[in-house]
C-alpha positions as CSV (number, residue, x, y, z in Angstrom):
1,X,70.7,102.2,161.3
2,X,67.8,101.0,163.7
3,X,65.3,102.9,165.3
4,X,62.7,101.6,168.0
5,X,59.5,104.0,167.6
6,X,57.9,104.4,170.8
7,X,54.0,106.1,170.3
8,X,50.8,105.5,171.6
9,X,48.7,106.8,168.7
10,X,49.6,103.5,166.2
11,X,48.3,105.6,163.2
12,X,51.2,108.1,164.2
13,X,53.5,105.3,165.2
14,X,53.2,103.4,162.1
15,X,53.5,107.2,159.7
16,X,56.3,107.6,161.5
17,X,58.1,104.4,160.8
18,X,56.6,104.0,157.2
19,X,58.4,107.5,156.7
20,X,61.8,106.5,158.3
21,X,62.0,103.0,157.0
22,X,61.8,105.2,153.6
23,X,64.8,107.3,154.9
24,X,66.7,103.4,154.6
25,X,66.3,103.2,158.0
26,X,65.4,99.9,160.0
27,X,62.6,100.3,162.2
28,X,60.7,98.8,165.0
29,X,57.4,99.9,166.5
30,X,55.6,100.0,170.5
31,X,53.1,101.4,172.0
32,X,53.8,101.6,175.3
33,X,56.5,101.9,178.1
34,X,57.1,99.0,179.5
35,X,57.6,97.2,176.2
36,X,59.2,99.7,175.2
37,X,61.6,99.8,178.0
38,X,61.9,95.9,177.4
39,X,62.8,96.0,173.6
40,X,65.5,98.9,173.9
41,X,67.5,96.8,176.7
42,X,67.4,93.9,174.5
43,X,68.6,95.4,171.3
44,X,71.2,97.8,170.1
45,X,69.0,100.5,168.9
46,X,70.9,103.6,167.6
47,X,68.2,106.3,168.1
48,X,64.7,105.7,170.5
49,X,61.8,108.0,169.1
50,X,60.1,108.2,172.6
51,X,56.6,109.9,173.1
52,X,56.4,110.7,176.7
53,X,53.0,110.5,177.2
54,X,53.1,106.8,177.1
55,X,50.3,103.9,179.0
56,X,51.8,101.7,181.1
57,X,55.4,103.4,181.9
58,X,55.1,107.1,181.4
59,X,58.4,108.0,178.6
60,X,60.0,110.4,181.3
61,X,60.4,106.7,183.7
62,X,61.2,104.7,180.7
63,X,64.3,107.4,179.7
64,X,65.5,107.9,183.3
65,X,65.3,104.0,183.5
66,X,67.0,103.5,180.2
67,X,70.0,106.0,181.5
68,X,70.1,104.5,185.1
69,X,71.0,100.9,183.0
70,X,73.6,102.7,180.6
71,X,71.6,102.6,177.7
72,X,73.9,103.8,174.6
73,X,70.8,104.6,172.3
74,X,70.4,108.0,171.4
75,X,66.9,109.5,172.8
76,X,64.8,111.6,170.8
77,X,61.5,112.9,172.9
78,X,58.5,113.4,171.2
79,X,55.5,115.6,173.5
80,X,52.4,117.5,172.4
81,X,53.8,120.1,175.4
82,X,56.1,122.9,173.9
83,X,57.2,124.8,176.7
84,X,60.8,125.7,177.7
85,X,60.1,124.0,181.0
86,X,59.2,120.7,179.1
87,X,62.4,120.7,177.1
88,X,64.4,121.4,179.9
89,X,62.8,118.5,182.2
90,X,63.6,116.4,179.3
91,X,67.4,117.2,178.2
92,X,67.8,117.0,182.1
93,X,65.8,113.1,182.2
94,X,69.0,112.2,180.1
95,X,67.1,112.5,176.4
96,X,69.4,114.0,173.5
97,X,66.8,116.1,171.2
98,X,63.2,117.0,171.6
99,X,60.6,117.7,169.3
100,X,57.2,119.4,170.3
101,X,54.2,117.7,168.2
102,X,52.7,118.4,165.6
103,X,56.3,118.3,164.0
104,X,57.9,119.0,160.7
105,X,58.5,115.1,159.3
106,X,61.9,116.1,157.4
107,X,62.9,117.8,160.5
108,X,62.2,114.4,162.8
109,X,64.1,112.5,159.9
110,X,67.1,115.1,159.8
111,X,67.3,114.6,163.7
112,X,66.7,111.4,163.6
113,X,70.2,110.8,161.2
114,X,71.8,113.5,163.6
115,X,71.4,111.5,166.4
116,X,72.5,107.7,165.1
117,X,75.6,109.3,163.5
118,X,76.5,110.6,167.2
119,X,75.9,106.3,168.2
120,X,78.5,105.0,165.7
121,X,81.9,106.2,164.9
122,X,82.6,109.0,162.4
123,X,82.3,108.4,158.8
124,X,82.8,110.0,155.8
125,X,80.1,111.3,153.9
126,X,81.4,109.0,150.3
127,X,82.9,105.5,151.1
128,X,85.9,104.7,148.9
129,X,87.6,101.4,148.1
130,X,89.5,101.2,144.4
131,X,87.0,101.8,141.8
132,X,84.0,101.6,144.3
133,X,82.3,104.4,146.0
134,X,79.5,105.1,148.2
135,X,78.0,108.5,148.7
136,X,76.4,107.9,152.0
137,X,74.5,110.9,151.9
138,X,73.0,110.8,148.3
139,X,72.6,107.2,148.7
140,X,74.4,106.5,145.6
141,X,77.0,103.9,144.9
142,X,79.5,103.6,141.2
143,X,82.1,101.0,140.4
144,X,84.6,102.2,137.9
145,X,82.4,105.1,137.3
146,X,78.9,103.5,136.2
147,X,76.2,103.7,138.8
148,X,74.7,100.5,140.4
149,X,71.3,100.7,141.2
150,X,70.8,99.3,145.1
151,X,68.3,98.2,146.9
152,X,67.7,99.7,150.8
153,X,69.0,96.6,151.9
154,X,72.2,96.0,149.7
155,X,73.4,99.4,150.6
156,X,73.1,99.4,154.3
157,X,74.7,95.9,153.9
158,X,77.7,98.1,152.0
159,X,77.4,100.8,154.0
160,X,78.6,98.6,156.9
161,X,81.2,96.6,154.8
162,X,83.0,99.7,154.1
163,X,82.6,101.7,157.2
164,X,84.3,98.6,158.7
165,X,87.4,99.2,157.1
166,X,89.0,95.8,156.6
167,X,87.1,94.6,160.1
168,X,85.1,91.2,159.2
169,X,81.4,91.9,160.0
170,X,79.5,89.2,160.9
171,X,75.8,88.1,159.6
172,X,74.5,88.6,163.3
173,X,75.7,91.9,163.3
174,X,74.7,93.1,160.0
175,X,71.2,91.6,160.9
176,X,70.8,93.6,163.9
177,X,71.8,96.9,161.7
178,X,70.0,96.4,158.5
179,X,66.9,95.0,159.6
180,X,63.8,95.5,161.9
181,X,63.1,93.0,165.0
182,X,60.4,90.7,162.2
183,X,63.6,89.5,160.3
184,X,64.3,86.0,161.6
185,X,67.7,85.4,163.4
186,X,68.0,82.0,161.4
187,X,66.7,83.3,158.0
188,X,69.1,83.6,155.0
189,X,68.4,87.0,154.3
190,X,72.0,87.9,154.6
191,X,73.1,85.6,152.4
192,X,70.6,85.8,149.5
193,X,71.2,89.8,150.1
194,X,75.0,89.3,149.7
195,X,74.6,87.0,147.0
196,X,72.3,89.6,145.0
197,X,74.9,92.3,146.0
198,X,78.4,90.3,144.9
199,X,76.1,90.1,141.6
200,X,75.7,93.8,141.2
201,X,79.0,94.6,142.7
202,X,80.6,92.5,139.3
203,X,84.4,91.5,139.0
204,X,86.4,91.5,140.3
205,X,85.1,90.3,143.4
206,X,85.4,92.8,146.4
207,X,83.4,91.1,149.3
208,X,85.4,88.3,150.7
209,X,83.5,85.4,153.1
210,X,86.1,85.1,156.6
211,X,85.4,81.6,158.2
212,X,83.5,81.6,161.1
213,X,83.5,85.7,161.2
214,X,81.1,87.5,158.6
215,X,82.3,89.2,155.6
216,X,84.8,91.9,154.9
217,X,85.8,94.5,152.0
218,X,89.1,93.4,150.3
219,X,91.9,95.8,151.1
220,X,93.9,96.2,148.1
């Protein structure tokens, strides 16, 4: 899952992602609205964390300009005004959730899920295939019963893998979903991550490489 966190305060801003990227998630920070408006029509975010109070762009322009282009992130607005009125403007700019500062951080995290799981298609809670399963929600994965221990990275590559069911996923794609905008798009991470995972993963093997498309879950 990736998040763009959009906040003017960068203590908060970085809090914020520090505590999300925590939660397994892939995040990316700005501090204003017209890089923010910049970065979340470049990339595929799943949620936007947008303050509206923002310099540049105010975050009421950068959501109505974000829906006017057909912008298929999920919008959670952050505002230190907690008024009915407020929410309402917002839900009407085209946002999805709002949360009035100061705000509970479990709660932003909880909404935060809520909303990217709204972005993709459903999935079930635990990911089977044969003796392998992944409990997406305790963020625990077994093969034939014994626990393997994951790192944040191995399991969102997983998590992809077996959401995909059977679909090849390719290294671009798994890039853009498992990690933040300072990953390189010609770095090896993917690989030296799948390599680490096929290790833990054991025989037989279960991740298959498709030429010229990405990687995919074997079926039987």
């Amino acid at each position: 899952m990736r998040v763009l966190v959009v906040e003017d305060d960068e203590e908060m801003a970085q809090i914020v992602a520090v505590g999300l990227r925590q939660a397994h998630m892939a995040v990316d920070v700005t501090f204003d609205g017209v890089t923010a408006l910049e970065r979340a029509t470049c990339n595929g975010y799943d949620v936007i964390v947008l303050d509206r109070d923002l310099p540049g762009m105010h975050g009421d322009d950068v959501c109505n300009e974000l829906m006017t282009a057909g912008c298929r992130s999920r919008i959670l607005m952050l505002t230190a005004a907690a008024t009915t009125e407020d929410l309402v403007e917002g839900l009407n700019l085209g946002a999805d959730d709002y949360l009035p500062k100061p705000f509970d951080f479990p709660a932003l995290v909880a909404r935060v899920g809520a909303l990217a799981r709204r972005v993709q298609p459903p999935v079930p809670p635990v990911l089977r295939q044969g003796d392998l399963v992944l409990d997406t929600a305790r963020r625990t994965c077994t093969r034939g019963g014994h626990p393997l221990d994951l790192r944040p990275k191995e399991f969102g590559v997983l998590e992809i893998l077996m959401a995909a069911d059977g679909r090849a996923v390719s290294a671009e794609e798994l890039l853009e979903r498992v990690w933040d905008e300072s990953a390189d798009p010609f770095t090896n991470a993917v690989k030296i991550v799948m390599s680490r995972l096929r290790a833990k993963l054991g025989d037989p093997p279960i991740i298959e490489t498709v030429a010229r498309r990405g990687y995919r879950i074997h079926e039987d």
